[in-house]
C-alpha positions in Angstrom: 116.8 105.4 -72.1 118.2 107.9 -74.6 116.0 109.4 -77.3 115.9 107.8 -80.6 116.4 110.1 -83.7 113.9 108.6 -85.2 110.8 110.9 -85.8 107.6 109.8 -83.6 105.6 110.1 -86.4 108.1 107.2 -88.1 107.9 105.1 -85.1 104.1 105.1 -85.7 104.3 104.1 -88.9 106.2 100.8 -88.2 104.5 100.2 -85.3 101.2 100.2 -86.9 103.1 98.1 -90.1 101.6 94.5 -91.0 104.5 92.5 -90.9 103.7 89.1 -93.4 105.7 86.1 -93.6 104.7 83.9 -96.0 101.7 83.5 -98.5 98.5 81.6 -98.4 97.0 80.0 -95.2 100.9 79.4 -94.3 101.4 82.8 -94.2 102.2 84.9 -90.6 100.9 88.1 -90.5 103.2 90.0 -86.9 101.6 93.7 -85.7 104.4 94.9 -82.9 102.7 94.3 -79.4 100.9 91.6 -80.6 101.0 88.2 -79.3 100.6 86.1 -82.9 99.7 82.7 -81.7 100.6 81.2 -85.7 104.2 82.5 -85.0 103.7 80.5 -81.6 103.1 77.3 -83.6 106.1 78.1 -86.0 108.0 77.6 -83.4 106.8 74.9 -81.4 107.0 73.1 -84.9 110.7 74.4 -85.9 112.4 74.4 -82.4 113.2 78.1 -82.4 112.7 80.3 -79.8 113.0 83.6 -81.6 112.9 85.4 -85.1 113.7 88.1 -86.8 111.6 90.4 -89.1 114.1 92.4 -91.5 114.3 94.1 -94.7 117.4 95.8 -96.6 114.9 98.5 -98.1 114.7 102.0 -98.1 117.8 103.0 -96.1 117.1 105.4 -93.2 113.4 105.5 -94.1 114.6 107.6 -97.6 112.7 106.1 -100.2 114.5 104.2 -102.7 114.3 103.0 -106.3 113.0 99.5 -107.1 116.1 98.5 -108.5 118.4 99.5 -105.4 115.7 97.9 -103.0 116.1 94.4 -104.9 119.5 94.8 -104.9 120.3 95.4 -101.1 116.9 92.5 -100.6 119.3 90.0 -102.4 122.7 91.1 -100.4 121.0 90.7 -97.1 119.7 87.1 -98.7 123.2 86.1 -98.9 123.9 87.5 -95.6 121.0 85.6 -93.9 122.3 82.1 -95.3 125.6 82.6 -93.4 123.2 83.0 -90.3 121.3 79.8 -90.5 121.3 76.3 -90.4 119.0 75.6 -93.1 117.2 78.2 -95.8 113.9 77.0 -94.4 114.6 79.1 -91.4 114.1 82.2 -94.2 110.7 82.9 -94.8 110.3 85.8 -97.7 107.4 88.5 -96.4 106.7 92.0 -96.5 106.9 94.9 -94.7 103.1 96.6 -95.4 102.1 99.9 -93.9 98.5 100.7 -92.6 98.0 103.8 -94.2 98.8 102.7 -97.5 101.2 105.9 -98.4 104.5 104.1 -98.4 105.2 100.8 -101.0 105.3 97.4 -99.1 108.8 96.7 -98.2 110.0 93.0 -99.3 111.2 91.5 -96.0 112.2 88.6 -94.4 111.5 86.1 -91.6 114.3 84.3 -90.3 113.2 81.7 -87.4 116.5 81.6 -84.7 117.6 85.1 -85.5 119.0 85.8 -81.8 118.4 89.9 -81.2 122.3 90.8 -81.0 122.6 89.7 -84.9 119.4 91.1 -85.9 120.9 94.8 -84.6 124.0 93.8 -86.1 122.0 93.2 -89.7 119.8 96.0 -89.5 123.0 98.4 -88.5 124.8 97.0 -91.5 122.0 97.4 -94.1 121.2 101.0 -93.3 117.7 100.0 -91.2 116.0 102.7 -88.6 114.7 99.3 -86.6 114.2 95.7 -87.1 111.0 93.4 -85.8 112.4 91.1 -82.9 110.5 87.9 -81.4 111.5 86.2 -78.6 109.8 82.7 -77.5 106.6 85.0 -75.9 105.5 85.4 -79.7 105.4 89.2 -79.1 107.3 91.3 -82.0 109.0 94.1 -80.6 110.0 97.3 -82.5 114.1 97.3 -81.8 114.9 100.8 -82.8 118.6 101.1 -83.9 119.4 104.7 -84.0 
């Protein structure tokens, strides 16, 4: 496998991200590795057999303004609906790191994402990795550079 040119100490921190979907007792909250039995559910109850975690923010891992982070949140919304057969298949979440040093990211869920078009979106939006779930219910960390 080749090396990734993504630091270590990078890979750590998304590894040891909370990824939420959702608020409230409806709300999903993925750790990569970890089987999530609620995200299970989701999609015994939806059909799918895979998902997507992804976010548009902070290109590269640079940190970005506010502004620029909504903006390139509400391109890859418009991307998404080209992606799905209904917007209930987007769940809005957030990307949340566990040491607290970096802003949550706004993210999204989006139940069917198959992992070919999740590389493709995170490519396209400037992303280091995307969170990938197949029907197992364990997130993986898809590194894309």
């Amino acid at each position: 496998m080749p090396q990734s040119e993504i630091s270590e100490d990078l890979i750590a921190a998304y590894r040891s991200t909370n990824y939420r979907a959702g608020t409230g007792e409806d709300g999903i909250t993925l750790r990569v590795g970890e089987y999530s039995e609620p995200l299970s559910r989701l999609f015994a109850q939806s059909g799918h057999r895979c998902a997507a975690f992804i976010t548009a923010c902070n290109p590269f891992g640079a940190l970005e303004n506010r502004e620029a982070n909504m903006k390139a949140c509400a391109d890859l919304r418009d991307r998404l609906d080209r992606y799905v057969a209904r917007p209930d298949q987007i769940i809005e979440g957030m990307g949340i790191g566990s040491s607290g040093a970096w802003p949550p990211e706004k993210s999204f869920l989006v139940l069917g994402l198959d992992l070919e078009t999740s590389r493709t979106l995170g490519r396209e939006f400037g992303q280091n990795a995307v969170v990938w779930v197949g029907a197992d219910a364990i997130p993986q960390l898809i590194l894309l550079r």
